[in-house]
C-alpha positions, 0 to 999 in steps of 0.5 A, a space after each residue: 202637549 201634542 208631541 208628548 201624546 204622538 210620543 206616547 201613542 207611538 210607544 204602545 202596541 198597535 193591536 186596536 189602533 184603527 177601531 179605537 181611531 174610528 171611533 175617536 173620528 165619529 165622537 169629533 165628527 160629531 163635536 166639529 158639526 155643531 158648529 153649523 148651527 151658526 149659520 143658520 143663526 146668521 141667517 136668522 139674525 139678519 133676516 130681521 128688520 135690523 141696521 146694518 150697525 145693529 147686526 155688526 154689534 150682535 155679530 161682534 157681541 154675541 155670535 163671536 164669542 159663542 164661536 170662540 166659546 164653541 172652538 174652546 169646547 171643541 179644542 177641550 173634547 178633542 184633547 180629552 178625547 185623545 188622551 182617552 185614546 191613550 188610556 184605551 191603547 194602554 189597556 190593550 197593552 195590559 190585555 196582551 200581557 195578561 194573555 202572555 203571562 197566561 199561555 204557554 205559546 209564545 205571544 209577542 209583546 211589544 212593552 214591558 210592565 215598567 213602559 206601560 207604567 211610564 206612559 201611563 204616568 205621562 198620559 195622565 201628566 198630560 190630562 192634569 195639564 189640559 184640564 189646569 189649561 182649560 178648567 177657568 175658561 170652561 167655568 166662566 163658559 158654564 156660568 154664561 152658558 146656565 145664566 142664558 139657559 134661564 134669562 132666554 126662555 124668560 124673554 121669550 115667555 115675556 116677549 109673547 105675552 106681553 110685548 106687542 112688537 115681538 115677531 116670530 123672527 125674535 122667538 126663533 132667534 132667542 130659541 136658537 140661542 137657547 138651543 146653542 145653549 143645551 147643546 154647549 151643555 150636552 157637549 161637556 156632560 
């Protein structure tokens, strides 16, 4: 699937390639820096008066997944993410035909109707393909992450009001969690 968007991204002009790559870095950029949010849960999950048994089950349990959980979205956005890259350099293509078809000087270009149309069948080929790969993955990770976002709050509530053992530490471990949560969310609407 990689080779078929180098493929493609290679076929269509080179008119805004830098401004759409720029872009393209900051949006992962900003996907790849969640993922610091997990040491600071490590550190917030060890800190308590835990066994080291406790803490080897809560990594392997709970903190693994979240991080298989986390690459997968990334994966997913990166992917997506490049294929709209394609879609933005197709419409780039389509704009200096409009301006050759509309002008009487002689602007070059560098694909005809019928590539724009091929690589435009490819591109959305290869967004049917992502989204079939992914789209159970994505689903079971949406269920989990929607039934954390409901029982955590709870425990926290529950925890405060009604456990006398419940520290500050449990409160911005189970916060986190649900911040991990919101953050799962917003990187996937």
């Amino acid at each position: 699937m990689l080779r078929d968007i180098t493929a493609c991204w290679d076929r269509i002009a080179m008119g805004r390639r830098t401004e759409i790559l720029g872009r393209l870095r900051v949006q992962m950029c900003a996907i790849l820096s969640s993922v610091l949010i997990f040491p600071l849960l490590l550190i917030v999950t060890y800190n308590g008066s835990i066994s080291v048994w406790k803490k080897v089950l809560v990594t392997v349990t709970f903190i693994l997944p979240e991080l298989i959980q986390f690459a997968m979205i990334s994966f997913y956005l990166i992917m997506i993410l490049m294929i709209v890259a394609l879609l933005k350099n197709i419409e780039e293509e389509i704009t200096i035909l409009d301006l050759i078809n509309n002008t009487t000087v002689g602007v070059r270009s560098g694909m005809s109707l019928f590539k724009i149309k091929n690589v435009y069948v490819k591109t959305l080929k290869m967004k049917r393909r992502v989204v079939a790969a992914l789209q159970a993955p994505l689903l079971v990770t949406m269920a989990v992450t929607f039934h954390e976002l409901e029982g955590l709050p709870h425990m926290i509530c529950h925890g405060r009001v009604y456990v006398q053992s419940f520290s500050l530490n449990n409160t911005i471990e189970l916060s986190l969690w649900s911040f991990m949560q919101l953050l799962k969310i917003s990187e996937l609407f």
